[in-house]
C-alpha atoms as an extended CHARMM CRD file, in Angstrom:
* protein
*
       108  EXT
         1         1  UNK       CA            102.5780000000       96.7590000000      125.7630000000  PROA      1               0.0000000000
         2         2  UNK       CA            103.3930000000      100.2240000000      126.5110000000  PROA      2               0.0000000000
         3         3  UNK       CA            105.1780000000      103.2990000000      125.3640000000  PROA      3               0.0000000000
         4         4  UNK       CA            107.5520000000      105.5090000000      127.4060000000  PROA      4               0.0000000000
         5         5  UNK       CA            108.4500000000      108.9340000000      126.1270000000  PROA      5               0.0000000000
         6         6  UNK       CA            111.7100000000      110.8420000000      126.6080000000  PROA      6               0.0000000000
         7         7  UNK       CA            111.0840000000      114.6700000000      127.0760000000  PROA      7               0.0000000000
         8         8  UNK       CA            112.7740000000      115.2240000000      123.1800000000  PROA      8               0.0000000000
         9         9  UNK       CA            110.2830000000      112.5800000000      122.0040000000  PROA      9               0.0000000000
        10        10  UNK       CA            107.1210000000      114.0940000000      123.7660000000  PROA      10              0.0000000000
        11        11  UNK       CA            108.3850000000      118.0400000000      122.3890000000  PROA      11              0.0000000000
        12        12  UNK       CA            108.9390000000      116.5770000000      118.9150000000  PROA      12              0.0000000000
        13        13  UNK       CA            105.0610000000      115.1550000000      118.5570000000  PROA      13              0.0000000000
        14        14  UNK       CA            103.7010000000      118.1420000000      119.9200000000  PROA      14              0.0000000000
        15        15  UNK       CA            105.6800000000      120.4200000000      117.8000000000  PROA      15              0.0000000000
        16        16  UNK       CA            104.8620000000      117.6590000000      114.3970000000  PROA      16              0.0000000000
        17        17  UNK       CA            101.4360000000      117.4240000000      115.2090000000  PROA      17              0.0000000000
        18        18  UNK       CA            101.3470000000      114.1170000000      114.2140000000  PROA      18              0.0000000000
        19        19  UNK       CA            100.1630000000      110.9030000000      116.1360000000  PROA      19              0.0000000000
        20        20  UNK       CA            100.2590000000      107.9850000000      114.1630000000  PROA      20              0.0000000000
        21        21  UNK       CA            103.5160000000      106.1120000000      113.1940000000  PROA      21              0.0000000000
        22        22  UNK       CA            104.2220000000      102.9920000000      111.3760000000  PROA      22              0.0000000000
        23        23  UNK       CA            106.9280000000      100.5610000000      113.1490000000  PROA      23              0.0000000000
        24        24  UNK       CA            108.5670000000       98.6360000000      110.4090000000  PROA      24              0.0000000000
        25        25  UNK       CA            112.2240000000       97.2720000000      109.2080000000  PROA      25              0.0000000000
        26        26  UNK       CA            114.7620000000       98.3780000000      106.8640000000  PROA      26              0.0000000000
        27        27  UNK       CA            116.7240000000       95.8720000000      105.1560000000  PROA      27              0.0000000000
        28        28  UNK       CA            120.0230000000       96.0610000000      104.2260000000  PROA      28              0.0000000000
        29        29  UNK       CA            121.9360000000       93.8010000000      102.5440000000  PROA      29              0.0000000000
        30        30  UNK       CA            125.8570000000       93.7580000000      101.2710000000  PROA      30              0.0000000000
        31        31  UNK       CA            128.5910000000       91.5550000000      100.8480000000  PROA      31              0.0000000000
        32        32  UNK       CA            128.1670000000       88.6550000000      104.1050000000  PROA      32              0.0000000000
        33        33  UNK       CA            126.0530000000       90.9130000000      106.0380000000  PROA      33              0.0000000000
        34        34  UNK       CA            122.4070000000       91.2600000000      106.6230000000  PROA      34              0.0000000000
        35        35  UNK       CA            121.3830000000       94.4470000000      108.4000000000  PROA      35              0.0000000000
        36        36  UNK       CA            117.4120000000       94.3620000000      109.7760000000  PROA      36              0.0000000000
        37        37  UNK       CA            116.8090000000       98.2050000000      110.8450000000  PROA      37              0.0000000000
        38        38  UNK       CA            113.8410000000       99.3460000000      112.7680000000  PROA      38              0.0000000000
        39        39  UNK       CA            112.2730000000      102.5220000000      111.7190000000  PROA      39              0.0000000000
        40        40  UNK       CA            109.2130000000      104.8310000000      112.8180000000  PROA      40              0.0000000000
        41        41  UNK       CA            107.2940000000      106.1200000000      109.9300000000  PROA      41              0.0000000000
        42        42  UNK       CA            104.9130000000      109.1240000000      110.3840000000  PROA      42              0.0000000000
        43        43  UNK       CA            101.7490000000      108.2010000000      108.5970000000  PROA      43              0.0000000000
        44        44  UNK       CA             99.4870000000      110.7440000000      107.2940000000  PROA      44              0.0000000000
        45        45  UNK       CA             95.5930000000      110.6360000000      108.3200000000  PROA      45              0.0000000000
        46        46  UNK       CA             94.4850000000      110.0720000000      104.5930000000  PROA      46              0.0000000000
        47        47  UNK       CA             96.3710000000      107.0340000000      104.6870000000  PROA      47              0.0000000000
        48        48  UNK       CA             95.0460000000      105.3110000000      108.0300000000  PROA      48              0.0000000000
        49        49  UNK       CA             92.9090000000      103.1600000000      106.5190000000  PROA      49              0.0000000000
        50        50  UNK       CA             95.8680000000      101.1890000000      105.0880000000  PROA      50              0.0000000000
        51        51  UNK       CA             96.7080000000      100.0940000000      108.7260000000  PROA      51              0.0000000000
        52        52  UNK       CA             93.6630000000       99.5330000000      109.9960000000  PROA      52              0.0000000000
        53        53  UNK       CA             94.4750000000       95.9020000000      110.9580000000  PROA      53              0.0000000000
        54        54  UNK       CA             97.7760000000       96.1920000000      111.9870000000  PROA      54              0.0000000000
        55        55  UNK       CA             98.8930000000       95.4370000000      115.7410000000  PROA      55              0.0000000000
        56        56  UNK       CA             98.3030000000       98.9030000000      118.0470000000  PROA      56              0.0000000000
        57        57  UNK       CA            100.6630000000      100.5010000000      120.0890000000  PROA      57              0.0000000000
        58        58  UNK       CA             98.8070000000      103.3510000000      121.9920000000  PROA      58              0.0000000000
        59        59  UNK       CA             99.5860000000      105.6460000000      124.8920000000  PROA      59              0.0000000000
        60        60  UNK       CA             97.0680000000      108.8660000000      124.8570000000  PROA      60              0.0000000000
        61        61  UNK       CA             97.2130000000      110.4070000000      121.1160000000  PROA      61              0.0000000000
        62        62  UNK       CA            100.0610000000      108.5840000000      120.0040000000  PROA      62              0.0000000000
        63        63  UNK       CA             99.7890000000      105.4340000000      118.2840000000  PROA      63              0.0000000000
        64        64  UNK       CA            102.1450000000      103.0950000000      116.6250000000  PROA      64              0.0000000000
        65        65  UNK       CA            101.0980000000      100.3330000000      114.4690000000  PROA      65              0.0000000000
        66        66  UNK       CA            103.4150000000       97.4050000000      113.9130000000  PROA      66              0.0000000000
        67        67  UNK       CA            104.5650000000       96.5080000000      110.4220000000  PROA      67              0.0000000000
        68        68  UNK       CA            104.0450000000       92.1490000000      110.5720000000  PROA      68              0.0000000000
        69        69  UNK       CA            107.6390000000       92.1840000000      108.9100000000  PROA      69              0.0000000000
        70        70  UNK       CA            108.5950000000       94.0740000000      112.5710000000  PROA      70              0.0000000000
        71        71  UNK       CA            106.2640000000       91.3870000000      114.7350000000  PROA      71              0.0000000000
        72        72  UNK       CA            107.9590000000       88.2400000000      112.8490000000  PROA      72              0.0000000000
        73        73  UNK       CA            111.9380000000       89.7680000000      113.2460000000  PROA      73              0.0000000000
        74        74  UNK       CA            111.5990000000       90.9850000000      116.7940000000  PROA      74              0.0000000000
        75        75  UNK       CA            108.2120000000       89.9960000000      118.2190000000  PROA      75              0.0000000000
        76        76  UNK       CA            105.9830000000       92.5900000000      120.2550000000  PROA      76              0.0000000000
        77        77  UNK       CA            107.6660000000       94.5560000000      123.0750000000  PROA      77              0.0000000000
        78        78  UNK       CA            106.3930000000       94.9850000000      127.2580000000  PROA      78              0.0000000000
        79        79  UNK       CA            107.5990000000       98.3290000000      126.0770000000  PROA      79              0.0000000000
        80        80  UNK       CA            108.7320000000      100.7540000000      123.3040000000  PROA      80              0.0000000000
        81        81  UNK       CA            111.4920000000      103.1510000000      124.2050000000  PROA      81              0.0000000000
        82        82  UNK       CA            111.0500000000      106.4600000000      122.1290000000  PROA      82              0.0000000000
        83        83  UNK       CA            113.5470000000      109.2490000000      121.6790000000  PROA      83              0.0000000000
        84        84  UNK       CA            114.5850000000      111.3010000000      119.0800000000  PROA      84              0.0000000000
        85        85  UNK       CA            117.5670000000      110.6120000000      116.7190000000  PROA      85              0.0000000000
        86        86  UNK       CA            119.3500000000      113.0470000000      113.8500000000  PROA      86              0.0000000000
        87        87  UNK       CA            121.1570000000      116.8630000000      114.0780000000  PROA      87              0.0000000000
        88        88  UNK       CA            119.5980000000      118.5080000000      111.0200000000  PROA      88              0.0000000000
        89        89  UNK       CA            116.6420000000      116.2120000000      110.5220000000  PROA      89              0.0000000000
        90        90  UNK       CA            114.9200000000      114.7990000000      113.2870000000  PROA      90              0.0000000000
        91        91  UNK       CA            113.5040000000      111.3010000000      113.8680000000  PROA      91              0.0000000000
        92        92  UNK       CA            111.6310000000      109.4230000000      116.1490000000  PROA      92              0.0000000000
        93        93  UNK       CA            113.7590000000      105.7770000000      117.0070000000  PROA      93              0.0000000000
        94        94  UNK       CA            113.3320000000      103.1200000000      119.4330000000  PROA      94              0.0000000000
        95        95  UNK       CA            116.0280000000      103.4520000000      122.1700000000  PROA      95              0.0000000000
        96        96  UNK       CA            115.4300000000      100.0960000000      123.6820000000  PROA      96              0.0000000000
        97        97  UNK       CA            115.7480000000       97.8230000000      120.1970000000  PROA      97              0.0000000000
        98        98  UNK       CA            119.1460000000       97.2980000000      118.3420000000  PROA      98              0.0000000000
        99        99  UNK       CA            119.5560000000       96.5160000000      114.3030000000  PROA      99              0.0000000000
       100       100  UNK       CA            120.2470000000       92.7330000000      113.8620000000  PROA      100             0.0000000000
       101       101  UNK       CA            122.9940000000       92.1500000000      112.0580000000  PROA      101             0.0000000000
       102       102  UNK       CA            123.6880000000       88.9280000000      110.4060000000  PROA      102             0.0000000000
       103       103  UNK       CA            126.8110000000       87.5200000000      108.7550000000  PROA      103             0.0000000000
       104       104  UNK       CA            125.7900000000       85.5300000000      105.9000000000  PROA      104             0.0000000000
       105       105  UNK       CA            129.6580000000       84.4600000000      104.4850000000  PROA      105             0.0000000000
       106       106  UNK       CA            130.9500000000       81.1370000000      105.8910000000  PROA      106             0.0000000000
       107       107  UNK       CA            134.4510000000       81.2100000000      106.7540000000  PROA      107             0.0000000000
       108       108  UNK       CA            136.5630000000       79.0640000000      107.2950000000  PROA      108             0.0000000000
């Protein structure tokens, strides 16, 4: 498993000064549709131990560690896409994985 880095992604951690991320789903859920979301989470250093045995993502400082909620829904990657997402607020995202979205109403 690797990580690539666009050029946004790689100026964003430098300017956040932050290396460790959580990889983890959102779930959404409304009338027939199940949406699962993947998200990166910064995680602060007091909180590390928390993670400690999650899966590891690393490539030098950076490190992601993979929620098991993210491992059972889409497995573990050859490699995680990074770029940044958002005008105002910026946010790291993987390029290279897309929400799942389920239809839950039968019709017939």
């Amino acid at each position: 498993m690797s990580i690539l880095l666009s050029n946004k992604s790689k100026e964003y951690l430098k300017r956040s000064n932050t290396s460790n991320f959580l990889v983890d789903i959102i779930f959404i859920e409304e009338p027939c549709t199940q949406i699962y979301n993947p998200v990166i989470e910064k995680i602060e250093d007091v909180d590390l131990e928390n993670y400690k045995d999650f899966e590891k993502v690393s490539h030098d400082n950076l490190i992601l560690y993979l929620s098991d909620w993210f491992i059972k829904i889409y497995g573990t990657l050859e490699e995680y896409k990074l770029d940044i997402n958002g005008i105002f607020k910026k946010k790291l995202i993987i390029k290279n994985i897309n929400p799942i979205i389920k239809n839950t109403c039968k019709v017939d």
